[in-house]
C-alpha positions in Angstrom: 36.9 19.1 19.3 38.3 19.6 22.7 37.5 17.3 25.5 38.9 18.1 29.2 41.0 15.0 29.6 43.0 14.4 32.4 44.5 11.1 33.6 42.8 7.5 32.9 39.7 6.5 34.2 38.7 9.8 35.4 35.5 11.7 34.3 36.3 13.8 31.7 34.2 16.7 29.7 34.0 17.0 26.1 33.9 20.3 24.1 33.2 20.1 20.5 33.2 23.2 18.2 31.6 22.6 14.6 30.4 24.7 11.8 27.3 23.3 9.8 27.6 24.2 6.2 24.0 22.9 5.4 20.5 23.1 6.6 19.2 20.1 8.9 15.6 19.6 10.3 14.3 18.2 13.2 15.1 14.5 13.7 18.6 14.6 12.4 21.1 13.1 14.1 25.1 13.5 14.6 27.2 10.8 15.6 30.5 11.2 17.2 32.9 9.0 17.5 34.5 8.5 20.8 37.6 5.7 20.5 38.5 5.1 24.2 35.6 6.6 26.2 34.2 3.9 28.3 31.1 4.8 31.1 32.7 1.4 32.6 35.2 1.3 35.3 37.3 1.6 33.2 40.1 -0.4 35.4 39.1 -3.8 35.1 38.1 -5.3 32.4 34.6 -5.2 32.0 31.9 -2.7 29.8 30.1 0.2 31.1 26.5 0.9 29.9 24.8 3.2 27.6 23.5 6.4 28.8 20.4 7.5 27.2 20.0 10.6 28.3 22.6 13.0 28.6 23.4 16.3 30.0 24.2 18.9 27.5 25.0 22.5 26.5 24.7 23.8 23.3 24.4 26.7 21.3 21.2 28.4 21.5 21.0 27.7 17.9 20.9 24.4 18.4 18.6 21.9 20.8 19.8 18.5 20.6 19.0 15.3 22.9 21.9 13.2 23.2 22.8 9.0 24.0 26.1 7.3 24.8 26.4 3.8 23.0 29.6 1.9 25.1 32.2 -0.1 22.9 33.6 -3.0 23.9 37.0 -3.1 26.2 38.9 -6.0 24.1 39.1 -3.7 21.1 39.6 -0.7 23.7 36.6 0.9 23.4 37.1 1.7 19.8 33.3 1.7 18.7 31.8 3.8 21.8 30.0 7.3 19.9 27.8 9.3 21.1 24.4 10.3 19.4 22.8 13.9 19.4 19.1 14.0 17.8 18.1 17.7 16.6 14.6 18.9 18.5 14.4 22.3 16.3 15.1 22.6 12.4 18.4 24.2 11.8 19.5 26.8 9.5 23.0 26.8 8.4 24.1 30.5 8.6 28.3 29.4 9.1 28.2 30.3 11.8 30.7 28.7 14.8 28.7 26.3 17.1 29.5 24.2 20.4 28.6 21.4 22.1 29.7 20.7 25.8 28.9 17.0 26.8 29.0 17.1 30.8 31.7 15.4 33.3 29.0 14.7 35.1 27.6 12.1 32.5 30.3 9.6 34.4 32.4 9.5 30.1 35.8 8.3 31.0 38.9 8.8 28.9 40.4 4.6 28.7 44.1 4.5 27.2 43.1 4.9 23.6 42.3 8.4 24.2 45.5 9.5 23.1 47.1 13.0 22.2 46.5 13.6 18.0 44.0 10.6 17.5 41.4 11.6 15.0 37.7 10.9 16.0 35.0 11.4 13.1 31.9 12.8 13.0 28.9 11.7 11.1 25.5 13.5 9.8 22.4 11.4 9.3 19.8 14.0 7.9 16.1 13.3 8.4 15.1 11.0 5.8 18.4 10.7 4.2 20.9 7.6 4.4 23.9 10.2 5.8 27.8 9.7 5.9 31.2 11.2 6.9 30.1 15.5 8.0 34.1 15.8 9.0 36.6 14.9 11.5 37.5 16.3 15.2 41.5 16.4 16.6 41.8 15.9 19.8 43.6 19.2 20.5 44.5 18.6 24.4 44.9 14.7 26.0 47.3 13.2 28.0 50.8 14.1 26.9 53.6 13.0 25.3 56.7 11.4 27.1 59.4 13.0 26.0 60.2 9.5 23.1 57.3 9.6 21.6 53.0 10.3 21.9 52.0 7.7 24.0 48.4 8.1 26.3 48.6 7.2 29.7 47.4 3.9 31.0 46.5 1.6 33.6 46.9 -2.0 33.9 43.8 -3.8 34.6 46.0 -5.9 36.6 50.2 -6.8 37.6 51.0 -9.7 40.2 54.1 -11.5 41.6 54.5 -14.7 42.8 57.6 -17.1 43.7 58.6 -20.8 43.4 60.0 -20.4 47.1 58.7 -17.6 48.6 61.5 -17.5 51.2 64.7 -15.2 52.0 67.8 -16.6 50.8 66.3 -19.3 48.5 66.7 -19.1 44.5 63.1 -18.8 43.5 61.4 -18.6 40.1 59.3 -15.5 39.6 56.1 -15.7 37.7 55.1 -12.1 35.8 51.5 -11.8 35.0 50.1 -8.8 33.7 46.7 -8.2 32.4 46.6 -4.9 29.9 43.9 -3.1 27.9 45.1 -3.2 24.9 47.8 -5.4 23.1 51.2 -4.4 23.9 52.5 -3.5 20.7 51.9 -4.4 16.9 53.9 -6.1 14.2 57.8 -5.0 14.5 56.8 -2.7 17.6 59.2 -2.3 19.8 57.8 -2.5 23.8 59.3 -2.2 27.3 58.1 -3.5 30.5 60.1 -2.4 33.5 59.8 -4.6 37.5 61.6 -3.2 40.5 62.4 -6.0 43.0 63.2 -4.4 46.0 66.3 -6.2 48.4 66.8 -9.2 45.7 69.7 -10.3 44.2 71.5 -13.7 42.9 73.3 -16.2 44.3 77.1 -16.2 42.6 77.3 -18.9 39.8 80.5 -19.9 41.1 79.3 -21.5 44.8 75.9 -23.4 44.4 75.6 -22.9 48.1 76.7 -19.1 48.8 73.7 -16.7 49.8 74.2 -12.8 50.3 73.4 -12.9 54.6 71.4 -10.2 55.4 73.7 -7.6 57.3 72.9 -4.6 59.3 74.0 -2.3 56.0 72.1 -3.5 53.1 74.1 -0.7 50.5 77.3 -3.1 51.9 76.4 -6.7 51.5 78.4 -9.4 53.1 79.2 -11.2 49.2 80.6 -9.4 46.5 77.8 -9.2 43.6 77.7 -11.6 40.5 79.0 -10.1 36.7 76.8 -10.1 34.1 75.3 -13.2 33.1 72.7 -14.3 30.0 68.9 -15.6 32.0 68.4 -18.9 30.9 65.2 -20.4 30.0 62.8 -18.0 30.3 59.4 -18.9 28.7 56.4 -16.7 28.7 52.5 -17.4 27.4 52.9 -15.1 24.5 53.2 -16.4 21.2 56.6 -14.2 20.9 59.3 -14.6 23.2 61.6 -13.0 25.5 65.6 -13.0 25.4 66.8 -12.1 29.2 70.6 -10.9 30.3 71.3 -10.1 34.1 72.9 -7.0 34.7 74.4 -6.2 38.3 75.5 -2.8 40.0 75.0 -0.6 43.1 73.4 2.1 40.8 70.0 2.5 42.8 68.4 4.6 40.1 65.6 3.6 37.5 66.8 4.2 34.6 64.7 3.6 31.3 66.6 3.0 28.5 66.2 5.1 25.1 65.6 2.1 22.8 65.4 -1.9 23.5 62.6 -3.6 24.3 63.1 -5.0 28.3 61.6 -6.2 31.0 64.1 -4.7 33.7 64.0 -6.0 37.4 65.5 -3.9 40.2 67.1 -5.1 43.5 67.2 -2.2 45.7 70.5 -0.6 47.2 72.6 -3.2 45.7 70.7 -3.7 42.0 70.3 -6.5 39.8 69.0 -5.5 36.3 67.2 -8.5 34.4 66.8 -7.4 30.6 64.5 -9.0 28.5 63.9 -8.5 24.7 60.6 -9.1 22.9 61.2 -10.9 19.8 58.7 -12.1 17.3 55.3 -11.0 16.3 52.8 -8.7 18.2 49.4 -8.7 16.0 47.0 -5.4 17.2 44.0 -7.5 16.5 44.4 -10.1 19.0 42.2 -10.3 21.8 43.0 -9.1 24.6 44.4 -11.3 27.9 46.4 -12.0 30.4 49.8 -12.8 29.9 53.1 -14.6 31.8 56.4 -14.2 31.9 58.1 -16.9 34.0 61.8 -16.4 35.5 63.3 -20.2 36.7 65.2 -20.6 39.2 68.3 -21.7 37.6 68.7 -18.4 37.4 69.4 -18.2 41.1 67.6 -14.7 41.4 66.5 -14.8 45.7 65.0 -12.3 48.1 67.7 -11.1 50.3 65.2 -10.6 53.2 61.3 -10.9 53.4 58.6 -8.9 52.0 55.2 -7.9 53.3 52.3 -9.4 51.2 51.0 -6.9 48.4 54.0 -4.9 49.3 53.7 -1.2 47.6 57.8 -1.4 47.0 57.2 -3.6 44.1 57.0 -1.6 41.0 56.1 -1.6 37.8 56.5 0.4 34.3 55.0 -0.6 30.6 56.2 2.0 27.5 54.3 0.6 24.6 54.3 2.8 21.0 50.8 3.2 22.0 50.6 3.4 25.2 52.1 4.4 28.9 51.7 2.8 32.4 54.3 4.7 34.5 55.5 3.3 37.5 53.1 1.5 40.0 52.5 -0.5 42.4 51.6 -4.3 41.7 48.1 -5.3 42.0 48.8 -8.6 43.8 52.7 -9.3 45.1 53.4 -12.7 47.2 54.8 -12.4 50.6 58.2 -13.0 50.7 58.8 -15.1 54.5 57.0 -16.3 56.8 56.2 -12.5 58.1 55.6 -12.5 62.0 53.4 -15.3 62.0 55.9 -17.0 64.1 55.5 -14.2 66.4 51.6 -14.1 66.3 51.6 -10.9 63.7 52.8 -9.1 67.2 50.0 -9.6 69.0 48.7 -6.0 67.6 51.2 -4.6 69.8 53.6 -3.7 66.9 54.9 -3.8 63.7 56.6 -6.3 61.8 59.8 -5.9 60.1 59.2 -7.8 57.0 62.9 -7.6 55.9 63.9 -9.4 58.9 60.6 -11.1 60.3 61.2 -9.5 63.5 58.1 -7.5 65.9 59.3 -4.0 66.5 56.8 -3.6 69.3 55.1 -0.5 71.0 56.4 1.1 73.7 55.2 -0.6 76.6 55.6 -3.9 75.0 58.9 -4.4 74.6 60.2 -1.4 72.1 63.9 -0.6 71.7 63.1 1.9 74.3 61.6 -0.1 77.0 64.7 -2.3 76.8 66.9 0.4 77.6 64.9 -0.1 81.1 65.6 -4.0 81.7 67.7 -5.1 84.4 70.5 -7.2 83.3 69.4 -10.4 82.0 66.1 -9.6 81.9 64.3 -9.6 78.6 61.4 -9.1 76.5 59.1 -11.5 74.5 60.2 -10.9 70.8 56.5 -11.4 70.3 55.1 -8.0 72.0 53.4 -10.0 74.0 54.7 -9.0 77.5 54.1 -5.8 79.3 56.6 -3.2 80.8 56.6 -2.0 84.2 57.4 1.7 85.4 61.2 2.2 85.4 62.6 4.0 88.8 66.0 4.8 90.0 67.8 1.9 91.1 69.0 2.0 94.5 72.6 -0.3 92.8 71.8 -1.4 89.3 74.7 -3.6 87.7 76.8 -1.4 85.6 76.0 -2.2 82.0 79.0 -1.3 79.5 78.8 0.8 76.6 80.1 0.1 73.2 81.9 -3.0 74.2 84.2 -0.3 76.1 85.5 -2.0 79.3 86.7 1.5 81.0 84.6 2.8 84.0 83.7 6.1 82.3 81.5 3.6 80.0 79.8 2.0 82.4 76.7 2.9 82.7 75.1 4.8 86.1 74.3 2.4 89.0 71.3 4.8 89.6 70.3 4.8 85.7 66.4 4.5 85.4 65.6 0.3 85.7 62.2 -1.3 85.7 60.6 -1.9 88.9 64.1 0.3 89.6 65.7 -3.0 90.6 63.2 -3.6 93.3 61.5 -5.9 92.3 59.9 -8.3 89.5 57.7 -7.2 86.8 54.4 -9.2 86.1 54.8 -9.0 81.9 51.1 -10.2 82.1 49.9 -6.9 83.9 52.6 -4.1 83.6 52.4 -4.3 87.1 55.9 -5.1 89.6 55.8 -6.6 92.2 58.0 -5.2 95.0 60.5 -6.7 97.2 60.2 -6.2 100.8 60.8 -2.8 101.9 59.1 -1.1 98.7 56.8 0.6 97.0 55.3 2.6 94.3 54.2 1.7 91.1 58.2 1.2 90.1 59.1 0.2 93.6 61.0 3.2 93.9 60.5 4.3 97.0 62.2 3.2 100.0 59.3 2.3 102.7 60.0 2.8 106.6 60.2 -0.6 108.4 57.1 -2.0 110.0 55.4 1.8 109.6 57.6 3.4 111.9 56.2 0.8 114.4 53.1 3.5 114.9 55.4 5.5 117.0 56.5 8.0 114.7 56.3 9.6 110.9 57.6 8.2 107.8 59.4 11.3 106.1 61.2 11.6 102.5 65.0 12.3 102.5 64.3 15.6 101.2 62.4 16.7 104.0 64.2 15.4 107.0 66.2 18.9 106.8 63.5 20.7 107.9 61.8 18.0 111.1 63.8 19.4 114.1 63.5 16.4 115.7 65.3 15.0 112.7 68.6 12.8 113.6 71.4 14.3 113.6 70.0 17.2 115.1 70.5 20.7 113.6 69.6 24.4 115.0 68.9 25.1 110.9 64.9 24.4 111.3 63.5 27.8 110.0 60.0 26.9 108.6 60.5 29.4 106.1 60.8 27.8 102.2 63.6 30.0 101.1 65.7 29.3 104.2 65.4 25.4 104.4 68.2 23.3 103.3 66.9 20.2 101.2 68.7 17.3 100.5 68.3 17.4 96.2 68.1 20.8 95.5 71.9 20.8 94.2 74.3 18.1 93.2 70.8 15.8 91.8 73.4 13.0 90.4 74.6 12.5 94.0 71.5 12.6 96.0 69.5 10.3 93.3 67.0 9.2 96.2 66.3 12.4 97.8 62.4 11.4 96.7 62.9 7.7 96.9 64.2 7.0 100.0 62.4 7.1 103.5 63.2 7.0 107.3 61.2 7.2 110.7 61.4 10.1 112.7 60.0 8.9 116.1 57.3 10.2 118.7 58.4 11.3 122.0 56.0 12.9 124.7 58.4 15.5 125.4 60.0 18.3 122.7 63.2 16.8 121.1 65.5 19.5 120.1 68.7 21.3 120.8 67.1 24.6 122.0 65.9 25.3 126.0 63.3 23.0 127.0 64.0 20.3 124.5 65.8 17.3 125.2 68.4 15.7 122.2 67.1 12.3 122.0 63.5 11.2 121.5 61.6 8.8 123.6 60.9 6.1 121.0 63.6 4.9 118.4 65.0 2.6 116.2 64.7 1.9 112.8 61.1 1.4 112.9 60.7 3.3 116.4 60.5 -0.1 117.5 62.2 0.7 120.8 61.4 2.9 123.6 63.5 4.9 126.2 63.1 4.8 130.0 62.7 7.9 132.1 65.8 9.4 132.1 67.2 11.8 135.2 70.1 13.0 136.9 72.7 10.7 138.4 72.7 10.8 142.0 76.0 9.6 142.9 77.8 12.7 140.8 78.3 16.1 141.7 77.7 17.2 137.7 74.4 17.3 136.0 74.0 14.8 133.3 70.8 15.9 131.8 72.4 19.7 131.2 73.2 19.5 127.8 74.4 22.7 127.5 77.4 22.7 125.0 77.0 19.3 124.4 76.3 17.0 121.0 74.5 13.9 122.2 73.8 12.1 118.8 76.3 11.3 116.6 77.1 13.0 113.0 75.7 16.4 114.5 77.5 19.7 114.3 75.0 21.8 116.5 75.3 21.9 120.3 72.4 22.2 122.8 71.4 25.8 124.1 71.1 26.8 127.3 68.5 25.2 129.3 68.4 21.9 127.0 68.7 18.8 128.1 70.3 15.3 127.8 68.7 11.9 127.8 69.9 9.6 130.7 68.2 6.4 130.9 67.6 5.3 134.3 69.8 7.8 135.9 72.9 5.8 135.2 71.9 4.0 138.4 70.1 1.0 136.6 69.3 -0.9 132.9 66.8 0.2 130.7 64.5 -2.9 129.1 63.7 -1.1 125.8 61.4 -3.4 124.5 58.9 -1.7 127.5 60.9 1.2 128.9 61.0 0.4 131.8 63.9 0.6 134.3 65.3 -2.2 136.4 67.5 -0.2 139.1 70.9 -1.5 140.2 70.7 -2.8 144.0 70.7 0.5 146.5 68.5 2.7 144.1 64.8 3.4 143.3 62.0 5.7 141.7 61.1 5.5 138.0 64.5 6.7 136.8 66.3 4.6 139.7 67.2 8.0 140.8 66.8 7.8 144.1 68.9 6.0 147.0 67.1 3.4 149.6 
């Protein structure tokens, strides 16, 4: 016999190859034995059902009709068989035969169906009282381990729960496992192994030292215990367990040759608990759940928390007769109180069991958005709060780095800030809210006052190089691309704001420029072009012309001088005061016109 096995609780296909050595007639049966095939879940412990009618190949030879009868899962399915009933009359001619019972009848291989276990076959000719026709080998199964033939398993169920389910608290630990079939028999020799990840003990010799949870948990802050006997352990078996606490750094999972232990596993920094299984293990008793139960004299404790049904915790069962390698526990109790304090993190990010801590999304308060906060400004722990767009800042205060007090460590006044130092962020809506004088969605950009007082046009540092009536003036106007200076196209570190700030470059009803025709200064200016100029003309009491600006720089910080034929700004000819606020001359006593350029 050859069934397809592959690992527990999967469909499998069985192939049987027999020879018949004598004739049968219709109405004979065969009935195979099948120790371990379940049409059950086979995880839990439960029974499947019979199937009646299954789907079969066979020799042409041979036409058979076939039923599955299940066994029962406390003795591990040791009775299940399946039964073929012969349609034709059969003549024995030696000849080699098969039968090929389908995957798709839903048969699954449980642990008893093992490498080298004998199933028998029995013949129940038509009118006759039958017995034993021969017996089938299971040629392929699950295979051996390397220690000995053990088939692979599955617990139908592992959980972990604590005394004091809390970091840095001794706790008890309770060890229930629920197997298929009794863990070993009389004088067996078993071995359960349970990874703990980040536990360890507190040291005998201070009854209130804990191991602090440090930024490098391969280094912690106490030095780990010596090896110790456990004390008190008790279990629901009817044989017992001896324990003995082992502790190194060693971080691998080592299963030992011989002794039967239970082995728990701290990670980085491991404690080993070995337990031996003394006493009597009978085969034949049913099958339950069973508890091992760690005190907490024993002063075992979670370093940090744990996530509830955490898949870190592991566990590993080597029986003579069977193999569960290492998995996860069914059920494992949180270790903490999680993030509850913190409102699981709104849903805005994940929790950091170890440390009970949110690391939130970005946008919510992630180690990168906090790279953006101002100085003293801070997130919610709980993810609950919002960022807001990060802009230059026009003077952000410099933030050191790594504790270095130099200048080279400080870090950029111009470095990216929320709200770019502008203004407040709303942590409700993402949204800041901008000082006076700012906008944008990170209030970095620099607004003209009062809108340029709706005498002139609010343009970008980077493109007052190319407005000709731009102050300070410049003859360097071309309109071409490639020959336009901009402020930003080289040393960007330096010129941070060349698209953040703003300034006004004012209206005038005549040309402002330093060519012929143009005059240097506009007719409205200011900050905010809040201000106007009165008409301007020559003086009348001088022999030069004050409006020829010929050779002349009338506006400070210019290098350029006016062209031929351009001309100067005089307010009020010299000859009176200018009222800015209307432009409008008030001429000195003697003098009159528009421009107090005449004489009475």
């Amino acid at each position: 016999m050859l069934p397809y096995l592959s690992t527990p609780c999967q469909a499998v296909a069985l192939h049987y190859k027999l020879t018949l050595v004598r004739n049968l007639t219709a109405g004979s049966q065969l009935v195979l034995d099948m120790p371990g095939i379940t049409s059950g879940p086979c995880l839990t412990p439960e029974n499947g059902k019979t199937v009646r009618s299954l789907l079969l190949a066979t020799s042409s030879a041979l036409s058979l009709r076939g039923s599955f009868t299940e066994g029962n899962y406390t003795d591990g399915f040791q009775s299940s068989h399946v039964t073929l009933t012969l349609s034709n009359d059969y003549t024995s001619s030696q000849e080699e035969l098969f039968i090929h019972i389908d995957r798709l009848n839903g048969l699954r291989a449980s642990c008893l169906s093992s490498t080298n276990r004998t199933w028998s076959i029995y013949a129940y000719p038509k009118g006759s009282t039958g017995g034993l026709a021969g017996q089938a080998t299971v040629l392929n199964a699950f295979p051996a381990d390397g220690h000995q033939s053990r088939g692979q398993c599955q617990a139908y169920s592992a959980d972990i729960k604590f005394d004091t389910p809390f970091p840095q608290f001794s706790t008890g630990v309770n060890l229930t496992f629920y197997l298929p079939l009794p863990l070993a028999g009389p004088n067996d020799v078993a071995t359960i192994n349970v990874f703990l990840p980040y536990f360890t003990n507190i040291p005998s010799k201070s009854s209130s030292a804990v191991n602090p949870l440090s930024d490098d948990f391969s280094k912690p802050s106490l030095a780990l215990p010596g090896n110790a006997m456990l004390v008190n352990v008790s279990a629901s078996t009817h044989f017992h367990w001896n324990g003995y606490l082992t502790a190194d750094e060693d971080t691998s999972w080592q299963i030992p040759s011989s002794a039967s232990v239970i082995r728990i596993l701290r990670r980085k920094f491991g404690v080993t608990l070995t337990f031996t299984a003394t006493g009597y293990m009978s085969m034949h008793d049913p099958v339950k759940p069973f508890w091992i139960y760690i005190p907490p004299e024993n002063r075992l404790m979670a370093v940090c928390g744990s996530q509830t049904n955490s898949t870190e915790f592991l566990y590993e069962i080597l029986s003579p007769y069977f193999r569960v390698n290492a998995t996860t526990f069914t059920s494992v109790q949180g270790v903490g109180g999680a993030c509850d304090a913190q409102y699981q993190c709104h849903g805005r990010g994940e929790c950091n069991y170890c440390t009970q801590q949110c690391e939130c999304h970005d946008g919510y308060g992630s180690a990168a958005d906090r790279a953006y906060l101002p100085i003293g400004d801070s997130m919610p722990s709980d993810c609950s709060g919002r960022t807001c767009p990060a802009g230059p800042a026009v003077y952000a205060q410099p933030r050191y780095v790594d504790g270095r007090s130099n200048m080279s460590s400080m870090a950029d006044p111009h470095r990216l800030v929320e709200c770019s130092a502008n203004g407040i962020c709303n942590r409700d809506t993402g949204i800041c809210k901008c000082r006076e004088g700012f906008s944008g969605p990170a209030c970095e950009r620099a607004e003209c006052p009062r809108q340029c007082s709706q005498r002139g046009r609010c343009i970008s540092l980077q493109r007052l190089g190319s407005q000709a009536a731009a102050l300070p003036l410049s003859l360097s106007t071309s309109t071409r691309y490639e020959d336009r200076k901009f402020y930003g196209m080289v040393k960007a570190s330096a010129t941070w704001d060349f698209m953040r700030g703003s300034l006004c470059v004012c209206d005038s009803s005549w040309k402002v420029g330093l060519l012929s025709g143009q005059t240097q200064l506009a007719e409205f200016f200011g900050p905010a072009c809040e201000y106007r100029r009165c008409p301007t003309g020559d003086d009348p009491d001088t022999l030069e012309d004050e409006t020829d600006c010929e050779g002349k720089i009338q506006t400070a910080g210019g290098k350029d001088v006016g062209k031929q034929g351009n001309k100067c700004h005089v307010d009020c000819s010299n000859r009176g005061s200018c009222d800015y606020n209307t432009g409008l001359c008030q001429c000195f006593p003697g003098y009159t016109g528009m421009n107090c350029g005449m004489k009475r």
